[in-house]
C-alpha positions in Angstrom: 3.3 -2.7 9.2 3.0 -1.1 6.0 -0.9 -0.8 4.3 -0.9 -0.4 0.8 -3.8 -0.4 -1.8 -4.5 0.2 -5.6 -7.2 -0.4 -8.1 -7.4 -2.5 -11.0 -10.1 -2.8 -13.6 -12.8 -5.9 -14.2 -13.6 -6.6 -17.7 -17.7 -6.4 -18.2 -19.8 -9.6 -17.4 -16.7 -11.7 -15.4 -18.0 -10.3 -11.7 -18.7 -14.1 -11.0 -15.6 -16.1 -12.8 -13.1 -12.9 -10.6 -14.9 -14.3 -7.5 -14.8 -17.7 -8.1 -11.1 -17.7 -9.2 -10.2 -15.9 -6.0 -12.8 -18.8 -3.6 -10.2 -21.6 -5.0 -7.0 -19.6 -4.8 -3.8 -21.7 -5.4 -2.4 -23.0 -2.3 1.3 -21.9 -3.5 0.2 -18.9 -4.8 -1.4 -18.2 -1.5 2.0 -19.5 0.6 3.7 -17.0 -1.6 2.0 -14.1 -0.8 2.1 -14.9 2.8 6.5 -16.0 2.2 6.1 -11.8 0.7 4.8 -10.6 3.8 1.7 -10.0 2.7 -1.3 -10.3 5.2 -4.9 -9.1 5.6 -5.8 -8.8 1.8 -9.0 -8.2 0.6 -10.4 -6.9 -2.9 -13.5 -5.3 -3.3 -16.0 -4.9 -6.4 -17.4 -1.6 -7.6 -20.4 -3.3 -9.8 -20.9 0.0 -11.2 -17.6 0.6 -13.0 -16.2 -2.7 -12.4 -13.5 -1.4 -10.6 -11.3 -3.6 -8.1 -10.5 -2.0 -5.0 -8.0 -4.0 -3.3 -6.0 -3.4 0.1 -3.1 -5.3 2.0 -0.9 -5.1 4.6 3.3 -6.1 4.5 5.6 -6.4 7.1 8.2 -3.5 7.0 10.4 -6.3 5.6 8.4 -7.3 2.9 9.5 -8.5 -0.5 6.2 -8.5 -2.3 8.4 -6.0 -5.1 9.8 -9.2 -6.0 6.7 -11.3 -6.7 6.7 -10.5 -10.4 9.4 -12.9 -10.8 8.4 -16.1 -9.3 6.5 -18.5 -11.3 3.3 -18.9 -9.1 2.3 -15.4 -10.0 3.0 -15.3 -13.5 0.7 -18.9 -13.9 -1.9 -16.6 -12.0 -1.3 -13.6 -13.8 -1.6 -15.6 -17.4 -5.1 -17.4 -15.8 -6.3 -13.9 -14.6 -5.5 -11.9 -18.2 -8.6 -12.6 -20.0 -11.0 -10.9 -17.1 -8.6 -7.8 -16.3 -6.9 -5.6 -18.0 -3.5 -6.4 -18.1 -0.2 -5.4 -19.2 1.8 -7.2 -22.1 3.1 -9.2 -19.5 -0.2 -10.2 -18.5 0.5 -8.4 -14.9 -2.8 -6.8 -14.0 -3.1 -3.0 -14.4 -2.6 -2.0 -10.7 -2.8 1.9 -10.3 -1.7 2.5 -6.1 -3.7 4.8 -4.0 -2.5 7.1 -1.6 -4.3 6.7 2.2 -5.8 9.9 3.0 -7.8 8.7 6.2 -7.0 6.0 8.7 -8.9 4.7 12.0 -8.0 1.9 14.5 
C-alpha cells in the first residue's frame, strides 16, 4: 500500500460549494477512483489559507497516473475549475508532499 498526499488551493469564499460538491460525489467518478486503486481518501481545509490538504492510499498496482484521461475526471475537473485553481486543462493544481512522519 502506497500513501500519497499533496495540496491544492481553494479559491476565497467557495469553502461551502468544495464541501457540498464532494457530499454528492459522482457515483462513476467515485467507481473510478476505487477501479484506480485508490482507497481511504480524505481532503482537509485550512480555513486560514484556503489550502486543501488531501491524502490517499493505492494499491502497489495502482493506475491512478492514468486518471487524467478518462472522461469522468475531466467532467469533474471542468465542474471543479471555477473554485480551484487549475491548470489550462482545468486539472487542479496538485503540489505532492513528501511523508516525513508515519504512525500505525
Amino acid at each position: 500500500m502506497i500513501r500519497n498526499a499533496f495540496k491544492m488551493q481553494l479559491k476565497p469564499g467557495f469553502e461551502e460549494e468544495y464541501k457540498r460538491r464532494h457530499d454528492v460525489l459522482w457515483p462513476d467518478m467515485l467507481k473510478q477512483l476505487h477501479e484506480a486503486g485508490i482507497s481511504d481518501y480524505s481532503i482537509f481545509l485550512d480555513p486560514e489559507t484556503l489550502t486543501l490538504f488531501a491524502v490517499q492510499k493505492l494499491t502497489d498496482d495502482n493506475t491512478a497516473a492514468d486518471l487524467p484521461n478518462t472522461e469522468v475526471v475531466k467532467r469533474w475537473w471542468a465542474y471543479m475549475q471555477d473554485i480551484m485553481e487549475c491548470n489550462p486543462d482545468n486539472s487542479p493544481v496538485a503540489k505532492p508532499l513528501d511523508e516525513v512522519f508515519h504512525i500505525d
